[in-house]
SEMIKOL-130937 format. One record per residue (C-alpha): residue number from 1; z, x, y; residue in three letters. Coordinates in nm, 3 decimals. Layout:
N
<kolpa nr="NUM" Z="Z" X="X" Y="Y" rest="Ala"/>
...
This chain:
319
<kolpa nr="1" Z="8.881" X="20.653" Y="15.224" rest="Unk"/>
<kolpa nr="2" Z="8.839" X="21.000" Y="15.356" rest="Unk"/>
<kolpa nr="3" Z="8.836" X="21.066" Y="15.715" rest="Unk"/>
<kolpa nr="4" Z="8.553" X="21.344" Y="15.638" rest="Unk"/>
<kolpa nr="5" Z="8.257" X="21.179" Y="15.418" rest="Unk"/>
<kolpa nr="6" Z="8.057" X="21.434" Y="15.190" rest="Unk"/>
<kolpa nr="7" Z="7.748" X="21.208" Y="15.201" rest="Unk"/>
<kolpa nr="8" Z="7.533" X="21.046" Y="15.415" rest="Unk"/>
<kolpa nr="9" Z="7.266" X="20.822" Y="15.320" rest="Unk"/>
<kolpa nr="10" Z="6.981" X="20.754" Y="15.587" rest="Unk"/>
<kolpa nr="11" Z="6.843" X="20.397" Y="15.524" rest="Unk"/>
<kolpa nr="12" Z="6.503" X="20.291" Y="15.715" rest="Unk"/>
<kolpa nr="13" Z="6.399" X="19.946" Y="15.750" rest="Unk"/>
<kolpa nr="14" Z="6.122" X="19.774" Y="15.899" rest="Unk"/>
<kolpa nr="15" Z="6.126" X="19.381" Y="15.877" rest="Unk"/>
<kolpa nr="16" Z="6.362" X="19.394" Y="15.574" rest="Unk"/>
<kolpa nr="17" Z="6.570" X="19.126" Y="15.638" rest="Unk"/>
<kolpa nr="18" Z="6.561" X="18.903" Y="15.344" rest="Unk"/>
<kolpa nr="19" Z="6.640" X="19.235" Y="15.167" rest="Unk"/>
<kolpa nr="20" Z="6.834" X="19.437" Y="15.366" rest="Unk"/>
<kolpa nr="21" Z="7.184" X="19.281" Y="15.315" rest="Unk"/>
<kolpa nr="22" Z="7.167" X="19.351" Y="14.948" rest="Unk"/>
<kolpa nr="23" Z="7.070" X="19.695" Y="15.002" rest="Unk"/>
<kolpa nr="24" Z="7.372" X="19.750" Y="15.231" rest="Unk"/>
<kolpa nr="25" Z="7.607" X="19.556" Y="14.960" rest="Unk"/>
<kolpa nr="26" Z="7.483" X="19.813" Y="14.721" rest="Unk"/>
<kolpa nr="27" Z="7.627" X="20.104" Y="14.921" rest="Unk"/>
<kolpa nr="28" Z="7.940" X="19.908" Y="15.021" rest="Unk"/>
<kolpa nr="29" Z="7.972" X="19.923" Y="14.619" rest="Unk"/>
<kolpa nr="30" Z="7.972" X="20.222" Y="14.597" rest="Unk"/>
<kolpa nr="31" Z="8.242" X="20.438" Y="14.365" rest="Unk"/>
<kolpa nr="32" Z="8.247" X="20.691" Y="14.580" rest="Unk"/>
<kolpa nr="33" Z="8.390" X="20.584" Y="14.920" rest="Unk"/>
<kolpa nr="34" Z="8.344" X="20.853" Y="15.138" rest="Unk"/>
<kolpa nr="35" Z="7.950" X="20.814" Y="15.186" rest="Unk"/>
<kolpa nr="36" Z="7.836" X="20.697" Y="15.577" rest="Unk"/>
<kolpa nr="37" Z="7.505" X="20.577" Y="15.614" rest="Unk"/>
<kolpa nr="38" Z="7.249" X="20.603" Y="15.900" rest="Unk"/>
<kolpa nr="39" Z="7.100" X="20.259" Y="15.968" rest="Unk"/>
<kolpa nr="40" Z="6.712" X="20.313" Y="16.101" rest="Unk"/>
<kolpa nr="41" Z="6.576" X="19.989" Y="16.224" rest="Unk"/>
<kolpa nr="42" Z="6.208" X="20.084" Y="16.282" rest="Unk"/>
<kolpa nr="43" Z="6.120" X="19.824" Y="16.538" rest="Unk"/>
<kolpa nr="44" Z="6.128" X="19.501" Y="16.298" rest="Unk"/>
<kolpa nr="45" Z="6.060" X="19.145" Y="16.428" rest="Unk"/>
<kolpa nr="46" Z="6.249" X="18.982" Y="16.211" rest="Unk"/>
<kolpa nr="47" Z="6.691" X="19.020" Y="16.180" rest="Unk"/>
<kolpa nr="48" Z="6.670" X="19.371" Y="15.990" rest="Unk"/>
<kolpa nr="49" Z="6.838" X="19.487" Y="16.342" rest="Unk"/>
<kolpa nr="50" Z="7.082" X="19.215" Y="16.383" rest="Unk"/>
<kolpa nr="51" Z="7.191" X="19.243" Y="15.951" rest="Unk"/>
<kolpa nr="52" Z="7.210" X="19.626" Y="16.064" rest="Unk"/>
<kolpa nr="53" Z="7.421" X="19.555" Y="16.284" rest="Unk"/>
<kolpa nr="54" Z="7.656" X="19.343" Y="16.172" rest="Unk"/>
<kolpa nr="55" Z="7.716" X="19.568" Y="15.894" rest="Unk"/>
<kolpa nr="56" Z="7.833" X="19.842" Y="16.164" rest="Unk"/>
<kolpa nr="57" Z="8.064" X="19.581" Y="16.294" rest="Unk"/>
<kolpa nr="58" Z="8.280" X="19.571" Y="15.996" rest="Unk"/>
<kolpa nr="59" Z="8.222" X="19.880" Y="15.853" rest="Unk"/>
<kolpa nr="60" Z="8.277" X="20.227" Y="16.047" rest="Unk"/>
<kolpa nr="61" Z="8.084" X="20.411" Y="15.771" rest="Unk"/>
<kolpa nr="62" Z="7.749" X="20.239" Y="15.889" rest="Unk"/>
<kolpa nr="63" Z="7.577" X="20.358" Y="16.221" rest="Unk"/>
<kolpa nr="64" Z="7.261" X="20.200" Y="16.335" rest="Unk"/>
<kolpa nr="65" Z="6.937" X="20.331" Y="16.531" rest="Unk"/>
<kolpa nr="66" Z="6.669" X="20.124" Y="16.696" rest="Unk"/>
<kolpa nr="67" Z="6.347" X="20.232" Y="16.731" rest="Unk"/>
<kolpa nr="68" Z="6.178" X="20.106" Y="17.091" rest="Unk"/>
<kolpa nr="69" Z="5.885" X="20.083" Y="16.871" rest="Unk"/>
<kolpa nr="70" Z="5.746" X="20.120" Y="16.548" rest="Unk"/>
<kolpa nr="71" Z="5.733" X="20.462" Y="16.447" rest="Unk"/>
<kolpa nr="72" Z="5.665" X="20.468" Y="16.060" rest="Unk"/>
<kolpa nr="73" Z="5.900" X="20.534" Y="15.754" rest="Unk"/>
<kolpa nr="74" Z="5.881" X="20.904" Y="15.771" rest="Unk"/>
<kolpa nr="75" Z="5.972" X="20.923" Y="16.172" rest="Unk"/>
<kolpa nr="76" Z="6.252" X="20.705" Y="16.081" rest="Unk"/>
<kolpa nr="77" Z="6.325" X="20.946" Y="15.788" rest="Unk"/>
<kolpa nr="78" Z="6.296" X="21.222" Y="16.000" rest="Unk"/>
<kolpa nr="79" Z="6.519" X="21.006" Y="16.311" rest="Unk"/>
<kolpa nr="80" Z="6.821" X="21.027" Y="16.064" rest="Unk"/>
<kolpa nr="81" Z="6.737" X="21.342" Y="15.974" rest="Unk"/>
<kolpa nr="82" Z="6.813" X="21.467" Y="16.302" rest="Unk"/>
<kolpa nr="83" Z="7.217" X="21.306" Y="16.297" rest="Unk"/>
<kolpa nr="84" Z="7.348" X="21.372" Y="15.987" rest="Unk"/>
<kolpa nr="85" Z="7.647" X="21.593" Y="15.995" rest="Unk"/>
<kolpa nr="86" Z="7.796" X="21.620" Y="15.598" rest="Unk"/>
<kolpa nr="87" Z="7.693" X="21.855" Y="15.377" rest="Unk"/>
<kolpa nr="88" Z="7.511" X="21.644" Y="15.160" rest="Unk"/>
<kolpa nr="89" Z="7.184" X="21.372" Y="15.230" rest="Unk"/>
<kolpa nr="90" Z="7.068" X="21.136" Y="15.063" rest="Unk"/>
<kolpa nr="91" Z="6.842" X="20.827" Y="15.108" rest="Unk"/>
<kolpa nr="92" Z="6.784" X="20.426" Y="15.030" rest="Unk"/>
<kolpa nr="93" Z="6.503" X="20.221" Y="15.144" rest="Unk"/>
<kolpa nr="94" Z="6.626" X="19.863" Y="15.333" rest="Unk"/>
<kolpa nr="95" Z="6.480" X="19.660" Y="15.006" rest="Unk"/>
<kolpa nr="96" Z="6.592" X="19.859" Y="14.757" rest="Unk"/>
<kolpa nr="97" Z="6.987" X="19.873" Y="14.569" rest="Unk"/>
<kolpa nr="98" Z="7.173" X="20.178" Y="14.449" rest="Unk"/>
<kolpa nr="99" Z="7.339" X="20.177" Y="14.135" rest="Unk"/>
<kolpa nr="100" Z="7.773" X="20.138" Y="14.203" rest="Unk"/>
<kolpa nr="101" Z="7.804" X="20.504" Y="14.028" rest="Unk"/>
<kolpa nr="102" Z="7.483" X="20.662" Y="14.177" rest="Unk"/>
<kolpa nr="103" Z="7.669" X="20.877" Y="14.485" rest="Unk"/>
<kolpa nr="104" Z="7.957" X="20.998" Y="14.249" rest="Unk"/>
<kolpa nr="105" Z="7.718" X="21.117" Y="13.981" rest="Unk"/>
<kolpa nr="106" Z="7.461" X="21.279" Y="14.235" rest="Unk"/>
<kolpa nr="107" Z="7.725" X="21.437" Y="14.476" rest="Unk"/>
<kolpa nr="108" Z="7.943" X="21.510" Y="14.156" rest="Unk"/>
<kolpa nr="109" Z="7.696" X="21.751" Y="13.974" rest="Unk"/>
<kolpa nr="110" Z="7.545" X="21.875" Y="14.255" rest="Unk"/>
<kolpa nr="111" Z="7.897" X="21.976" Y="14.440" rest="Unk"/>
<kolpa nr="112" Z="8.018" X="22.138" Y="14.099" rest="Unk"/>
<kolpa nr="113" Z="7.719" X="22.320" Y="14.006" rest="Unk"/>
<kolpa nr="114" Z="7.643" X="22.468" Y="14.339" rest="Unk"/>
<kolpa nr="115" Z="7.249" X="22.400" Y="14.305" rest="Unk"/>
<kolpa nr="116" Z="7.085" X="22.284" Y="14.642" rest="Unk"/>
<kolpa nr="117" Z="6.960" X="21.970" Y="14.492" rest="Unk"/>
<kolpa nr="118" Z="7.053" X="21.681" Y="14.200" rest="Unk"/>
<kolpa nr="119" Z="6.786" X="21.414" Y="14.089" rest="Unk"/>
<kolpa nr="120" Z="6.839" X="21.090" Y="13.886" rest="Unk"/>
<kolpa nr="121" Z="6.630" X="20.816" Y="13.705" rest="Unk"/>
<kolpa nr="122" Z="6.518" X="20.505" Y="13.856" rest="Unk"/>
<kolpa nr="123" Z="6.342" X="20.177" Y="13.809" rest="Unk"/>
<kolpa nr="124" Z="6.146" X="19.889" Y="13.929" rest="Unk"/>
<kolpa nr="125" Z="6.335" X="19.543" Y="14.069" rest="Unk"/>
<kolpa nr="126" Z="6.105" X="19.292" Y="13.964" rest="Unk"/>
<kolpa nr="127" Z="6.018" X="18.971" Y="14.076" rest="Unk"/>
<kolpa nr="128" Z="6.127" X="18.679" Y="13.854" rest="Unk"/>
<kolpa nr="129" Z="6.028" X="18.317" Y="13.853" rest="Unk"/>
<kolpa nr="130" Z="6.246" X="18.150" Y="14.126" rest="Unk"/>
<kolpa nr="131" Z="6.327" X="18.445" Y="14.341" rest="Unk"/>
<kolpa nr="132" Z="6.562" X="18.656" Y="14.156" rest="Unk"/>
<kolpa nr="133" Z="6.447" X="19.003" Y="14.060" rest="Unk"/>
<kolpa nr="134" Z="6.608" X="19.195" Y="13.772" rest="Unk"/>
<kolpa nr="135" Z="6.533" X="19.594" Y="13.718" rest="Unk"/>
<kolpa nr="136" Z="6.330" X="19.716" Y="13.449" rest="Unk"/>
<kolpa nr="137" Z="6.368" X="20.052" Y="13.194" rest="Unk"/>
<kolpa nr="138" Z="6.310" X="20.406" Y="13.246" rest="Unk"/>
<kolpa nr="139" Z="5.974" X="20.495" Y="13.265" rest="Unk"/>
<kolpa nr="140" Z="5.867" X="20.767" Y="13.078" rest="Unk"/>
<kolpa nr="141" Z="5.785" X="21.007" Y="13.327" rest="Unk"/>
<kolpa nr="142" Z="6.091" X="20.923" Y="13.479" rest="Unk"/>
<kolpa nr="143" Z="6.289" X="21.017" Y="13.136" rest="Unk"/>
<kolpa nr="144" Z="6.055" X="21.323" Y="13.135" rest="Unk"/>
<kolpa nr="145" Z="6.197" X="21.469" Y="13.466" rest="Unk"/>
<kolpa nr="146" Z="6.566" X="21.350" Y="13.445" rest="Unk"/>
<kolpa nr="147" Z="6.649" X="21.348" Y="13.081" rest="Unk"/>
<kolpa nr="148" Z="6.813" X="21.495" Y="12.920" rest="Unk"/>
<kolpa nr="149" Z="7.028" X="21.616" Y="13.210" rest="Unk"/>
<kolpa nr="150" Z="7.042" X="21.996" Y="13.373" rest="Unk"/>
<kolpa nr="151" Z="7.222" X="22.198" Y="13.629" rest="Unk"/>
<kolpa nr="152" Z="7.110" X="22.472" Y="13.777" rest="Unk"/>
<kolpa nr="153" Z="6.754" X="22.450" Y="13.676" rest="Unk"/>
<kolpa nr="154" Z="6.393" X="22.577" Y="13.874" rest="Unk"/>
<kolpa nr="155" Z="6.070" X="22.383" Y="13.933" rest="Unk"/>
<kolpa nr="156" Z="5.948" X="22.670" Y="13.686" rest="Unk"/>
<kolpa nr="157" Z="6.198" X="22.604" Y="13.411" rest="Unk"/>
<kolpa nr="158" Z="6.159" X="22.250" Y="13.414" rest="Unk"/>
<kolpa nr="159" Z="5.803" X="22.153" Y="13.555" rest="Unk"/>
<kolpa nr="160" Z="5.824" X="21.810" Y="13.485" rest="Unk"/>
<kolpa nr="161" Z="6.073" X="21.752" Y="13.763" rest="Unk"/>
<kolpa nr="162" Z="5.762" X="21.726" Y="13.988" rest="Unk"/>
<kolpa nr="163" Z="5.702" X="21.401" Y="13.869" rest="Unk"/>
<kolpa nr="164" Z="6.037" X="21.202" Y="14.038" rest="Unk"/>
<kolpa nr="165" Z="5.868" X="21.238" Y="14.357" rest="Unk"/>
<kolpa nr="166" Z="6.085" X="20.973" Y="14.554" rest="Unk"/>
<kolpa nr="167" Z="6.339" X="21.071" Y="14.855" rest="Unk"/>
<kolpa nr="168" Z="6.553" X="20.812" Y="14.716" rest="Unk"/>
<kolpa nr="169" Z="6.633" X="20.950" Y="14.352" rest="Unk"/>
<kolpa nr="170" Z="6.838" X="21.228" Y="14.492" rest="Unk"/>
<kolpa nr="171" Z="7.089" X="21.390" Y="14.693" rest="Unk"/>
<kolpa nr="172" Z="7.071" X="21.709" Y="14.860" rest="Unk"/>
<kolpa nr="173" Z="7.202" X="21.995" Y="15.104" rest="Unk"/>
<kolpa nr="174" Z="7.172" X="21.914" Y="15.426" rest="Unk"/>
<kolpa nr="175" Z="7.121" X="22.289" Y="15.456" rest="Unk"/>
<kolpa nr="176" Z="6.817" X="22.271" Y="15.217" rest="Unk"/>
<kolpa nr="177" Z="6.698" X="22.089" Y="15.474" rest="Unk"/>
<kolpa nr="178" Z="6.768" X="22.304" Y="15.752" rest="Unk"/>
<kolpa nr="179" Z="6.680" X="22.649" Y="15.663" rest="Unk"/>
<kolpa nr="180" Z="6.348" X="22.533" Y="15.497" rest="Unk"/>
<kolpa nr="181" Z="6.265" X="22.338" Y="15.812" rest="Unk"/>
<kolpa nr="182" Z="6.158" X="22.030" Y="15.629" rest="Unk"/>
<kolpa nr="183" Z="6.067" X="21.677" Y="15.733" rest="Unk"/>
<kolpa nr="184" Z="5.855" X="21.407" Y="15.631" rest="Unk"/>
<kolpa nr="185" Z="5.519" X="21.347" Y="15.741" rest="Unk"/>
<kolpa nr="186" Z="5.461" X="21.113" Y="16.001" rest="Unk"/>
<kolpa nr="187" Z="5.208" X="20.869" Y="16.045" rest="Unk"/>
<kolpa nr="188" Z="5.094" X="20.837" Y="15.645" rest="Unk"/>
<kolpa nr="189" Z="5.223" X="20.665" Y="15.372" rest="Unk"/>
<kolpa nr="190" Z="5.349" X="20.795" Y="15.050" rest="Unk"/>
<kolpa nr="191" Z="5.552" X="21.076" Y="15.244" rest="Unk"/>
<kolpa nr="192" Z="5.783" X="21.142" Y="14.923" rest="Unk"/>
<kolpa nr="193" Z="5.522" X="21.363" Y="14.761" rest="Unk"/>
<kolpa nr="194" Z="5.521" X="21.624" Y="14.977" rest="Unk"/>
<kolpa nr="195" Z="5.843" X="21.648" Y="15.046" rest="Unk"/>
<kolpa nr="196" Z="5.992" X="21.607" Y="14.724" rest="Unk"/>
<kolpa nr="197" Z="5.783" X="21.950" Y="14.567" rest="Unk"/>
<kolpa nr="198" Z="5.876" X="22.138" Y="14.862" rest="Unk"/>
<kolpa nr="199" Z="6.265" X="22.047" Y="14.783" rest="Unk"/>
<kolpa nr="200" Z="6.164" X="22.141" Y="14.469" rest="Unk"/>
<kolpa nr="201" Z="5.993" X="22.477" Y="14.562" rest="Unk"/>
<kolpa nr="202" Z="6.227" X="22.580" Y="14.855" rest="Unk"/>
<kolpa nr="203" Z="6.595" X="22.510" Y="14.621" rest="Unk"/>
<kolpa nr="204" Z="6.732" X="22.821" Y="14.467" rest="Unk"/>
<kolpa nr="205" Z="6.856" X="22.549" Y="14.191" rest="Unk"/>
<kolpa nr="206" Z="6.850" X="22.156" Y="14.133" rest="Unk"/>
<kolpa nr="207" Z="7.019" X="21.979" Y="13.864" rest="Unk"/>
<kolpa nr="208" Z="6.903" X="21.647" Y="13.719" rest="Unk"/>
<kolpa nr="209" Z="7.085" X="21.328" Y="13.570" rest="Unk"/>
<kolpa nr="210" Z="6.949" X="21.096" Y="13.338" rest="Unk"/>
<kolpa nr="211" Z="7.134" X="20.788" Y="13.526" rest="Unk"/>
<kolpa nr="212" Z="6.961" X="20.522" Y="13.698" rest="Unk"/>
<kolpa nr="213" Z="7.064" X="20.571" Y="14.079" rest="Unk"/>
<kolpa nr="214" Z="6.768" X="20.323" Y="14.228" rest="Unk"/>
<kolpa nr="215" Z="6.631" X="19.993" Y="14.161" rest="Unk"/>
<kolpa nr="216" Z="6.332" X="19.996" Y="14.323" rest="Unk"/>
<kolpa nr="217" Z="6.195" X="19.676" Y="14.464" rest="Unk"/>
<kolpa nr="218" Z="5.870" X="19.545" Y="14.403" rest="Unk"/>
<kolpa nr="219" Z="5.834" X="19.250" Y="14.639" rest="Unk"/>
<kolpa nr="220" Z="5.744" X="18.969" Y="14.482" rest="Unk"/>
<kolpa nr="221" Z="5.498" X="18.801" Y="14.777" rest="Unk"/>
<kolpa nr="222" Z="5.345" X="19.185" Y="14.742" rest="Unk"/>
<kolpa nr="223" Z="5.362" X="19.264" Y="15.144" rest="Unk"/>
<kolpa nr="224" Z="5.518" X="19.641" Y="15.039" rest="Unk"/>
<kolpa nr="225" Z="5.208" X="19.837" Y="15.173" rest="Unk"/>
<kolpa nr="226" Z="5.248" X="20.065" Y="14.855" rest="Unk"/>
<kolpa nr="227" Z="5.184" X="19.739" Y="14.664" rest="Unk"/>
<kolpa nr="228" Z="4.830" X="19.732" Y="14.816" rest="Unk"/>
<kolpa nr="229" Z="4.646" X="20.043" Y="14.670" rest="Unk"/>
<kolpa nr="230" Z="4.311" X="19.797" Y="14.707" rest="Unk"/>
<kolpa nr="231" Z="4.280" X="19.881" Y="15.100" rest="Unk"/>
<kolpa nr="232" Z="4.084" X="20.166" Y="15.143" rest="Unk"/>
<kolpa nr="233" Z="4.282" X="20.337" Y="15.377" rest="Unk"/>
<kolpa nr="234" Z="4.623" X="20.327" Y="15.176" rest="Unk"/>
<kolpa nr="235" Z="4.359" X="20.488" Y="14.922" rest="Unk"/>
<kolpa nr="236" Z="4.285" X="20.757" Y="15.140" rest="Unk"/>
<kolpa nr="237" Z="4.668" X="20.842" Y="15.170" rest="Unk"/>
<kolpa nr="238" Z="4.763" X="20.838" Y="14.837" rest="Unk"/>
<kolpa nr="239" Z="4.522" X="21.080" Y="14.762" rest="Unk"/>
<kolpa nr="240" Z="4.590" X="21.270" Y="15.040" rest="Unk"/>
<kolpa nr="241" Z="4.962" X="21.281" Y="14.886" rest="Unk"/>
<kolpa nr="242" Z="4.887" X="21.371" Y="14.551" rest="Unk"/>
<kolpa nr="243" Z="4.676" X="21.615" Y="14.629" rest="Unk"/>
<kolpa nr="244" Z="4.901" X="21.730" Y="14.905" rest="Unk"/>
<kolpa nr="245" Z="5.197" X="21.762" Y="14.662" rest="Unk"/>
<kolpa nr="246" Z="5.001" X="21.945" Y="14.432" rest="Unk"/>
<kolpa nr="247" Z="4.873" X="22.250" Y="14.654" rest="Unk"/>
<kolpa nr="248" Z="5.272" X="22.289" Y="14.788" rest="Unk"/>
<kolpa nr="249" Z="5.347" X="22.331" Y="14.418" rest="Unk"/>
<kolpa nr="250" Z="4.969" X="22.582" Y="14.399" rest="Unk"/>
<kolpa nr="251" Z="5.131" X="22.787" Y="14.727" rest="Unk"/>
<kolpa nr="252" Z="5.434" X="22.826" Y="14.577" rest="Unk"/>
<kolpa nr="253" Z="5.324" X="22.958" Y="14.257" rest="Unk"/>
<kolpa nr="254" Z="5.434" X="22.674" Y="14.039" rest="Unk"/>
<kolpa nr="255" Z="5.135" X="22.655" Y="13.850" rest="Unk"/>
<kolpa nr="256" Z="5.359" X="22.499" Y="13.544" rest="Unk"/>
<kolpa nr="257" Z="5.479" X="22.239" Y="13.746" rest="Unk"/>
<kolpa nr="258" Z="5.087" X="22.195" Y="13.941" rest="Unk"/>
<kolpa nr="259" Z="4.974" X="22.176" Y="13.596" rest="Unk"/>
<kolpa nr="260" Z="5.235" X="21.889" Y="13.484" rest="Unk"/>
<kolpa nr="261" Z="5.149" X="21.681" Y="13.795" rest="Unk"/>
<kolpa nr="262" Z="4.820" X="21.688" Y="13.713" rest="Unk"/>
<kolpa nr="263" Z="4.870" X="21.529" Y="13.348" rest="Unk"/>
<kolpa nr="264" Z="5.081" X="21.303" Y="13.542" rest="Unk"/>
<kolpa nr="265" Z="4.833" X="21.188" Y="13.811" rest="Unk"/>
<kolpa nr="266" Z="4.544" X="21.173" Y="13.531" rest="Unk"/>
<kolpa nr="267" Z="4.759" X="20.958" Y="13.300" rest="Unk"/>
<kolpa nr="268" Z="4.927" X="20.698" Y="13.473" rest="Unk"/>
<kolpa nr="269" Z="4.817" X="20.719" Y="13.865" rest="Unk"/>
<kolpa nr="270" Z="4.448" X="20.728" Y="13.823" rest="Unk"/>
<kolpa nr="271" Z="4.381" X="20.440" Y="13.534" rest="Unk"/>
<kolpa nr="272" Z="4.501" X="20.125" Y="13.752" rest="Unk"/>
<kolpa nr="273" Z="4.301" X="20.266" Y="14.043" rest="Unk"/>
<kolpa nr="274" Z="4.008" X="20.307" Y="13.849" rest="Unk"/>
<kolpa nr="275" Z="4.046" X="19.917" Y="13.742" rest="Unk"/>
<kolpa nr="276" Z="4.057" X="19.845" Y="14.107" rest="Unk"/>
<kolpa nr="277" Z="3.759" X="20.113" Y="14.203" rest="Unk"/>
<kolpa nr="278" Z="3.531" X="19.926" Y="13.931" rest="Unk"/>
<kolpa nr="279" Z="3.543" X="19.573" Y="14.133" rest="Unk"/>
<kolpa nr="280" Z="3.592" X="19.666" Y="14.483" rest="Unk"/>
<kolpa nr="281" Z="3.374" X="19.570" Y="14.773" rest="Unk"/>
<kolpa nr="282" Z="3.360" X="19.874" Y="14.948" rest="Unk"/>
<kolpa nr="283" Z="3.186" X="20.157" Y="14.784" rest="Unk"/>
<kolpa nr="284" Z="3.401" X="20.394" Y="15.006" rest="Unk"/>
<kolpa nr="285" Z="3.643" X="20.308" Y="14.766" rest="Unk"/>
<kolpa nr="286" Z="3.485" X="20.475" Y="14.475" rest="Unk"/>
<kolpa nr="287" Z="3.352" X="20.752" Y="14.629" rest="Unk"/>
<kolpa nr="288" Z="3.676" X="20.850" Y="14.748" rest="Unk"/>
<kolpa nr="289" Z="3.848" X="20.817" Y="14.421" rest="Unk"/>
<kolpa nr="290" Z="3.568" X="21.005" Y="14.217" rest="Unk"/>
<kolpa nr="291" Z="3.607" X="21.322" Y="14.466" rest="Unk"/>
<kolpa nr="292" Z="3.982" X="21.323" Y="14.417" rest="Unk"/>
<kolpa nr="293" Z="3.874" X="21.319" Y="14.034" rest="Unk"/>
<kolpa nr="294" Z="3.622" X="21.575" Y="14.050" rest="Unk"/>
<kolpa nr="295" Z="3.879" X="21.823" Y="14.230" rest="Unk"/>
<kolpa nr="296" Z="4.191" X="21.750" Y="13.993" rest="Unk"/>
<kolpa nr="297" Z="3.988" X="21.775" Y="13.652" rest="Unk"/>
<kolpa nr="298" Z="3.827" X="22.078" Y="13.757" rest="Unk"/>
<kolpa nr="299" Z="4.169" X="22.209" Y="13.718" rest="Unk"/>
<kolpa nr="300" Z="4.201" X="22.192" Y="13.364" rest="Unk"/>
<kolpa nr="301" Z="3.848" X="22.360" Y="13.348" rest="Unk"/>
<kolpa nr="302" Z="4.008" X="22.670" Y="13.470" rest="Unk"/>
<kolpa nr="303" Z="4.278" X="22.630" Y="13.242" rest="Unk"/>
<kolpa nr="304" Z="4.548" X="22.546" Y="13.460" rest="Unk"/>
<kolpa nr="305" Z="4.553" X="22.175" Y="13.338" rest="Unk"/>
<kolpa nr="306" Z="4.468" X="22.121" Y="12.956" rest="Unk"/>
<kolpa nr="307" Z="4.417" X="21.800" Y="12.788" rest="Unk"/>
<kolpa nr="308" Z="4.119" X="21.574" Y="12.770" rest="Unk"/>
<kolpa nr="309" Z="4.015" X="21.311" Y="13.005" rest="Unk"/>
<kolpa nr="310" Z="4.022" X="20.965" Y="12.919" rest="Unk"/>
<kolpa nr="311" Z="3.672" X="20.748" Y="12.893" rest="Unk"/>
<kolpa nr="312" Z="3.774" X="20.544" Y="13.211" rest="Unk"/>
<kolpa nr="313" Z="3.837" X="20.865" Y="13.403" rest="Unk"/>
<kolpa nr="314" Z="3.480" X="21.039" Y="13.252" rest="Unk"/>
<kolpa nr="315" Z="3.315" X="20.717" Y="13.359" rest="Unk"/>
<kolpa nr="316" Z="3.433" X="20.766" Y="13.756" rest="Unk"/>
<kolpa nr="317" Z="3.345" X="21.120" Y="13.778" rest="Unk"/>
<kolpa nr="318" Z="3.010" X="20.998" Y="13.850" rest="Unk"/>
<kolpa nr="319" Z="3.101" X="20.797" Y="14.138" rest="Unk"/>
C-alpha cells in the first residue's frame, strides 16, 4: 500500500448501521489500495458510529468524525470537505457499495488525461424478497451521460453529462474544489444537483466512463427521505434542486446542457410525481408541482427546450 494515497473518499452516514458495514467492505475491496476515506457520522442513534469506528481500528486508511449533532448530509459533505489532503475526492453514501474497480478506473482516466473531473455509470440496489438486494441495469440517462466514454470533454460538448447529477458517480480535483470555492448546500435535500453542474461548469475538462462505480441503495422498508417524494416539503426541495441546477447551467451559458436537463426533468422526473400530485391530500402539493411545470415548459417556448409535452404533463399545467 502506498504511504501517500491519491484518493480520498468522504463517506456520511446518519443511522446507517444495518448498511454501513457493507459500504465500508466495498471500499476495503477496492483494486486500488491507496484510497483513505473520511468517516462522517452525522449524529446517528443507532451503531453507524461504533461500525465507523471499528473500521478505523483495523484499518489506518479510515478516519472517523462525529457530529455533536445532526447537521444534514451536505454539512457532513462539506465536514470532510474541509480534511481531505490528496489530490483527488471522491464520495460514497453509508448505504450504498462501490464497484471493486470503481477508484482505479475513475482516478485512472482522470490522472492520465489531466481533466479536473471523471464520471461513471451507476445503478439502483434493490430490495429483494428476504432481505437481499441485487443492483439493477444502466438507466438510460445514465448511458446517455457516461457512454460511450470521453476524456477531456466540456459541459458544452457533451450536454448530456448534466444528467449524472450524483456526488457519488465521480472523482475529482480536490483543487476543483478549492479554487471554485464549492460546497454543498446545507440544510436541503437533493444537494447533488447543484453541485454536480457547477463541477460541471467550473472544470476546464471532465472525462466520463461507461463503468458502473455505484450501486445505489434503495431501502427496502423505504425510510431513505429521497424515497418519500409524497411529503410536501421533500417536494419543495426537489424542485428547488432541479430548478437550482438548471439556472447554474443558464449563468454559465450552457444553454445545451440547460436545454438537455430540461428533456430530462420533463421525461422521467416529472411523470411519477405527477402520479403522486393526482391523489394527494394536500393541494399544496399540486400547486407546487404545476408552477415548477409552468416555468420549465416555458423554456421550450422560447426555443431553448424543444420537444412536446406529454398528456400527463399538459394535464398539470393547470394546477
Amino acid at each position: 500500500m502506498s504511504t501517500r494515497p491519491a484518493v480520498t473518499v468522504i463517506v456520511p452516514g446518519f443511522d446507517v448501521g444495518d448498511y454501513a458495514a457493507e459500504a465500508l467492505d466495498s471500499l476495503r475491496a477496492q483494486t486500488m489500495p491507496d484510497w483513505t476515506a473520511i468517516l462522517i457520522d452525522d449524529a446517528s442513534d443507532d451503531a453507524t458510529g461504533d461500525i465507523f469506528e471499528e473500521a478505523a481500528a483495523d484499518d489506518a486508511r479510515f478516519r472517523v468524525v462525529h457530529h455533536d449533532r445532526r447537521r444534514g448530509l451536505g454539512a457532513a459533505r462539506n465536514t470532510g470537505l474541509d480534511l481531505v489532503e490528496t489530490p483527488f475526492v471522491g464520495f460514497l453514501d453509508a448505504d450504498d457499495r462501490m464497484t471493486p474497480r470503481a477508484l482505479e478506473r475513475l482516478v485512472g482516466t482522470v490522472a492520465a488525461s489531466g481533466s479536473d473531473l471523471a464520471a461513471g455509470a451507476y445503478v439502483r440496489l434493490r430490495p429483494e424478497p428476504g432481505g437481499a438486494y441485487s443492483p439493477g441495469v444502466v438507466q438510460p440517462w445514465v448511458a446517455a451521460a457516461t457512454d460511450p466514454a470521453r476524456t477531456g470533454t466540456t459541459i458544452d460538448l457533451h450536454p448530456e453529462a448534466s444528467g449524472n447529477i450524483v456526488a457519488w458517480s465521480k472523482v475529482s480535483r480536490i483543487d476543483l474544489w478549492r479554487r471554485s470555492a464549492l460546497r454543498f448546500p446545507v440544510g436541503r435535500l437533493y444537494e447533488d444537483q447543484i453541485v454536480a453542474q457547477r463541477l460541471y461548469s467550473h472544470a476546464r475538462a471532465f472525462d466520463v466512463i461507461p463503468d458502473v462505480v455505484v450501486e445505489w441503495r434503495e431501502r427496502a422498508d423505504g425510510s431513505s427521505i429521497t424515497q418519500r417524494k409524497d411529503a410536501l416539503p421533500v417536494l419543495h426541495d426537489y424542485l428547488e434542486a432541479m430548478a437550482g441546477g438548471i439556472a447554474v447551467l443558464d449563468a454559465a451559458g450552457h444553454s445545451a446542457a440547460a436545454s438537455a436537463r430540461v428533456r430530462l426533468i420533463l421525461a422521467m422526473d416529472v411523470p411519477p410525481l405527477v402520479q403522486i400530485a393526482r391523489t394527494h391530500s394536500d393541494d399544496g402539493y399540486r400547486r407546487a408541482l404545476g408552477a415548477f411545470l409552468r416555468d420549465l415548459t416555458a423554456r421550450r417556448d422560447t426555443g431553448r427546450s424543444a420537444g412536446p409535452v406529454a398528456p400527463e404533463v399538459a394535464a398539470a399545467l393547470l394546477w
